[in-house]
C-alpha atoms as one frame of an Amber mdcrd trajectory, in Angstrom:
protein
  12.080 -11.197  -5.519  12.531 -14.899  -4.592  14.207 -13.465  -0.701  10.856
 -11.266  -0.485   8.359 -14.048  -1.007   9.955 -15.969   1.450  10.164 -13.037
   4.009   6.730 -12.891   3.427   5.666 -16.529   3.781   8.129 -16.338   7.327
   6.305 -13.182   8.720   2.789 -14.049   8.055   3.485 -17.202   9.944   4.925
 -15.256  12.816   2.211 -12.883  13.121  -0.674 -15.074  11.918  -1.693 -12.195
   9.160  -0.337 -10.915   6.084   1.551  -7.297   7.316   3.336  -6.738   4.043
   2.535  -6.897   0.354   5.148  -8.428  -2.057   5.025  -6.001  -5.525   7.277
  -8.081  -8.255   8.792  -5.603 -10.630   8.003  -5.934 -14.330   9.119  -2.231
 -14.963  12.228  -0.758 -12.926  13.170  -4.897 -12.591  13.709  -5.310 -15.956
  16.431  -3.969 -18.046  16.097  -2.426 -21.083  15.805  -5.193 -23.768  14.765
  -7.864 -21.805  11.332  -6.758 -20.681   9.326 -10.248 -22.575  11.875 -12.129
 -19.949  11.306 -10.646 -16.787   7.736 -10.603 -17.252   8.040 -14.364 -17.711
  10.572 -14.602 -14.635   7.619 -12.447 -12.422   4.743 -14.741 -13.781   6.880
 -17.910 -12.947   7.581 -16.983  -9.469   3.668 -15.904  -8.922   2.912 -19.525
 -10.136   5.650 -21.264  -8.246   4.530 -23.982  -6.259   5.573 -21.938  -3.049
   3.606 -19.324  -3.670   0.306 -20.650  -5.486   0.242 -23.501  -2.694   0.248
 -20.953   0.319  -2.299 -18.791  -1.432  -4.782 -21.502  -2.428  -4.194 -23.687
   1.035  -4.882 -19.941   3.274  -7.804 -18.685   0.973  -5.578 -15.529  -0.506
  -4.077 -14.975   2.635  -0.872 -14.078   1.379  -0.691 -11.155  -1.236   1.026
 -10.963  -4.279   0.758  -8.497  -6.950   2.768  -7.349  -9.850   3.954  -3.849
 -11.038   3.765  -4.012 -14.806   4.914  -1.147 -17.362   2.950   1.988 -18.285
  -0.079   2.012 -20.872   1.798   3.992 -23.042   4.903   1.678 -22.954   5.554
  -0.938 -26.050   5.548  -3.739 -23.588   2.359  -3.063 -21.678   0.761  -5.306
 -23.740   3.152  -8.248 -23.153   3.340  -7.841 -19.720  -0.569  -7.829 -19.582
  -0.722 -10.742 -21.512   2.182 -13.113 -19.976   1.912 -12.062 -16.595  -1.822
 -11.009 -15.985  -2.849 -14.332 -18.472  -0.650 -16.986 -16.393  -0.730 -15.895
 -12.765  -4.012 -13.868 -13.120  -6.023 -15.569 -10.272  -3.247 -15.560  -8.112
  -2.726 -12.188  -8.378  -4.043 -10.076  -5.328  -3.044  -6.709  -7.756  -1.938
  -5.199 -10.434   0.142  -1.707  -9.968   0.106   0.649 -12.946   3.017   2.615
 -12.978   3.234   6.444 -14.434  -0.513   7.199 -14.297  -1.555  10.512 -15.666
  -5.844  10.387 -16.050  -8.254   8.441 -15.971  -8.084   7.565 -19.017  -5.159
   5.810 -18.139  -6.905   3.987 -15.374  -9.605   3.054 -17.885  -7.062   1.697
 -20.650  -5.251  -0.468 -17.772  -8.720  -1.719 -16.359  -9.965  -2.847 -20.360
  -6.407  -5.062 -20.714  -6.711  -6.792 -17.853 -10.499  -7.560 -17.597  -9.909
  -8.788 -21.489  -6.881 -10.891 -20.653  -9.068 -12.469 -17.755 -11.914 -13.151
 -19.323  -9.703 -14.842 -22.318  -8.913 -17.187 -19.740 -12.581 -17.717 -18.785
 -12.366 -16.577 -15.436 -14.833 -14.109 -14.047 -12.303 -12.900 -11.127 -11.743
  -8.932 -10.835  -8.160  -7.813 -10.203  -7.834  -4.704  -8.570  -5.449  -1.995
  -9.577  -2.968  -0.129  -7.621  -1.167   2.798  -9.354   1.701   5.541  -9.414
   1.110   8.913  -9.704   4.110  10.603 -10.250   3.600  14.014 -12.202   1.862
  17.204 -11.200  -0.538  16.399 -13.939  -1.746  13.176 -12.670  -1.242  14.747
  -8.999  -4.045  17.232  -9.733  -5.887  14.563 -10.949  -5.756  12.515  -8.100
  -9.552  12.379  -6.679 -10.784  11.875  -9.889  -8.422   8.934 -10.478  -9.168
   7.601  -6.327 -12.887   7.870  -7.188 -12.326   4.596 -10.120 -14.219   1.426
  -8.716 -11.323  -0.340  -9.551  -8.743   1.676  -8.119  -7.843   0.048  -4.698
  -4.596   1.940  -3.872  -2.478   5.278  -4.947   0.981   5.256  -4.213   3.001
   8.337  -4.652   6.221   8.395  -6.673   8.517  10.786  -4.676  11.614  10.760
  -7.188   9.903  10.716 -10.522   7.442  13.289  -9.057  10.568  15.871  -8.461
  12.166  14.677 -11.354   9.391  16.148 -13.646  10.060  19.589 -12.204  13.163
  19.701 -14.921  15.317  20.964 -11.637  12.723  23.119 -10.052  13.259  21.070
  -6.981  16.074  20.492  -5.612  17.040  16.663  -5.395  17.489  16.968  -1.667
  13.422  16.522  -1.826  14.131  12.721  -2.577  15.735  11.989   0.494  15.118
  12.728   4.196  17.250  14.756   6.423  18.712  14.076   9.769  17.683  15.124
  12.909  20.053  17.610  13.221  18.987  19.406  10.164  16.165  22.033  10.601
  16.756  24.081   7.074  17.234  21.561   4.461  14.049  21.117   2.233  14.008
  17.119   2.201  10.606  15.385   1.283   8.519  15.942   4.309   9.401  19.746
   3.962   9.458  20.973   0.353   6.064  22.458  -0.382   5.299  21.110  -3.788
   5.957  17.674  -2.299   4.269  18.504   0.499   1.055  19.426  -1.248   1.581
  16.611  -3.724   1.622  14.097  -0.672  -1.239  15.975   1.086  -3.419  15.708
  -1.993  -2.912  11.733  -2.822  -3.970  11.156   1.014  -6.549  12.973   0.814
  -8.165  12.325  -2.095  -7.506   8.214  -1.242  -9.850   8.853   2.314 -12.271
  10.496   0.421 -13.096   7.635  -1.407 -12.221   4.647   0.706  -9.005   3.660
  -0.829  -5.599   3.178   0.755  -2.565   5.861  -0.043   0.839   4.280   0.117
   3.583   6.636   1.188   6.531   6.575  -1.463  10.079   4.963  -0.498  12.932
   5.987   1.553  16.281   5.690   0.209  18.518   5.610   3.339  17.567   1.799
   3.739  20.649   1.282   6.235  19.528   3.912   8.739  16.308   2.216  10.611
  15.622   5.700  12.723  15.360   7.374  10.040  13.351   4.583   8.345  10.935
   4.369  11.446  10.808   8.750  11.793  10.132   8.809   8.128   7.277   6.153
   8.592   5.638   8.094  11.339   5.687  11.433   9.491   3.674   9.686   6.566
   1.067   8.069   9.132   0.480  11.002  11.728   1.026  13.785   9.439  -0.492
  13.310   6.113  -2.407   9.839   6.805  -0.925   7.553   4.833  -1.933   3.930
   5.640   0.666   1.679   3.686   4.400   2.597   2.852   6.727   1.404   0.118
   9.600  -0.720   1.498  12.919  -0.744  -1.224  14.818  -3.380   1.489  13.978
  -5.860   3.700  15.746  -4.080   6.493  13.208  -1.511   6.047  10.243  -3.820
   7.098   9.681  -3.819  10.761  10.671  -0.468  11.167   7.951   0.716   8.762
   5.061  -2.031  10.428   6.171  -0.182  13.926   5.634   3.037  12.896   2.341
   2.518  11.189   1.089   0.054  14.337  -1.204   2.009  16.851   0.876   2.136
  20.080  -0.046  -0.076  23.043  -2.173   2.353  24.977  -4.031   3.823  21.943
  -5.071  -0.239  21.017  -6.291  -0.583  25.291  -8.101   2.176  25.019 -10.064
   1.645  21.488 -10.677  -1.904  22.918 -11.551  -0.463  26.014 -14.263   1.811
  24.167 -15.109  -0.522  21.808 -16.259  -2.810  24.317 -18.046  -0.459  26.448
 -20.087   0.657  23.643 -21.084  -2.558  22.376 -22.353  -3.184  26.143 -24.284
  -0.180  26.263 -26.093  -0.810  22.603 -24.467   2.185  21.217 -25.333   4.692
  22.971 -22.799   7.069  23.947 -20.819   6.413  27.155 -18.308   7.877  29.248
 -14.406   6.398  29.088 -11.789   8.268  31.217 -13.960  10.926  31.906 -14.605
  11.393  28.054 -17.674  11.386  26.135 -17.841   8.878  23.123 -20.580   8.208
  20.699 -20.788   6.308  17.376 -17.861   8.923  15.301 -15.337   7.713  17.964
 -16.607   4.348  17.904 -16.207   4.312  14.072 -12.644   5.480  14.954 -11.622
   3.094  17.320 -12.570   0.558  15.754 -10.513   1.273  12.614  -7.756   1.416
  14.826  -8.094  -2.462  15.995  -8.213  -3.211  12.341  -4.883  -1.032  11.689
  -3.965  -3.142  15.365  -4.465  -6.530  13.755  -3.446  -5.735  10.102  -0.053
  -4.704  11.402   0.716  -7.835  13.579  -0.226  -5.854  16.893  -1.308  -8.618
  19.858  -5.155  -7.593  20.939  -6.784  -7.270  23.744  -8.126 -10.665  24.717
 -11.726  -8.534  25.340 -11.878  -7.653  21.211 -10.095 -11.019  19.795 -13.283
 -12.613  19.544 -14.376  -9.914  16.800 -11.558 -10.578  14.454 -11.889 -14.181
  14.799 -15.450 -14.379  13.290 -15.541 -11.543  10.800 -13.562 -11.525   7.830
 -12.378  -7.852   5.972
């Protein structure tokens, strides 16, 4: 945890921008028995002096969140309590792990808020959560459509685990390029589907879906392939990261390539110059859909450490998303 903060601290000083969240582990971190402890260890390292001073010296610019244990878990309410009521305001998240309804959501939302305002603060921590069942899969734009929901992330192994061996476990892993048959988790349907419907039901409400892990951390082609599949085929917008190694291939695949940034700046520009109207780029006809397009793509451009086009800097260094 302690090597991943400062990871962070170094790349958001290279790039000038945040380009990778830093989740500490209250639940898988923790082993069994000794849950009260790392929930204190995870709160202590929020509140470290290299952390807090970083976040409160760049406005939040670094972010920090914490994974605690399920609602339903005896030490939910511990882990609410020590790490949400010490290192609350530091805290850019929450992640609620093993989500099955709403209800869930709602349960998780009325801990926190009542652990903040304990602490007489009136700051609103957003949640992040796990679905990882084909219960809470089904139940996935229902659960996306919470105010306070701010990210789904998909739990691939847990997910296939709950099939009781309907899937085989070759669905947790990805397979190599010279395998065409195997059913790995870009292929089997049920994942498929399960993926599909988490994406979709995040861009239906505005939210961000977070593709789950890959395991082979020591194989970066595979990382980076893997990474690309999630963005370009089913539209995922963040991806879990189990190794630092895993990183930079995961920020290149998610990046917008060179020419797709020149030409969104290239658009963009033109169609703030003509008011809005729709214009003509490379013998192509754009209006305001594309331009709404485009644009997201310089934000995905500068939220993944990409260099801009000097002709759209100027945008990102006045507004603030």
């Amino acid at each position: 945890m302690v090597k991943s903060l400062h990871l962070q601290a170094e790349m958001t000083q290279e790039f000038g921008v945040c380009v990778f969240d830093v989740t500490l582990d209250c639940e898988d971190g923790a082993p069994v028995g000794a849950e009260v402890a790392q929930a204190n260890l995870v709160a202590s390292l929020i509140n470290s002096e290299f952390v807090s001073c970083d976040l409160v010296a760049n406005g939040g610019l670094r972010r920090v969140g914490a994974r605690l244990h399920a609602v339903d878990h005896p030490a939910f309410e511990s882990d609410v309590e020590i790490v949400v009521g010490s290192a609350g305001r530091l805290l850019s998240y929450v992640m609620i792990p093993k989500v099955e309804s709403i209800a869930d959501v709602e349960l998780a939302v009325a801990a926190v808020d009542s652990v903040m305002q304990s602490g007489n603060t009136s700051a609103v921590v957003p949640l992040h959560v796990l679905l990882e069942s084909p219960a809470a899969v089904h139940r996935a734009f229902e659960i996306s459509a919470h105010p306070r929901v701010q990210s789904i992330s998909f739990g691939l192994m847990d997910f296939v685990s709950a099939h009781g061996g309907a899937i085989a476990h070759t669905a947790m892993g990805v397979r190599s390029a010279e395998d065409s048959t195997t059913l790995d988790q870009f292929n089997h349907p049920l994942v498929v589907r399960a993926k599909a419907e988490i994406a979709s039901a995040c861009h239906a409400y505005g939210k961000v879906p977070s593709h789950c892990v890959v395991t082979e951390f020591k194989n970066t082609s595979a990382i980076e392939n893997a990474a690309s599949m999630a963005a370009t085929a089913f539209g995922f917008t963040r991806m879990w990261s189990i190794h630092p190694a895993q990183i930079r291939p995961i920020l290149r695949a998610l990046a917008p390539s060179g020419a797709v940034i020149d030409l969104a700046a290239r658009v963009v520009t033109r169609a703030l110059q003509s008011d809005w109207a729709p214009i003509s780029v490379d013998g192509a006809l754009h209006d305001r859909a594309s331009y709404r397009y485009f644009w997201q793509v310089l934000e995905r451009a500068k939220q993944t450490g990409c260099v801009l086009p000097a002709t759209v800097q100027q945008f990102f260094s006045t507004c603030v998303h």
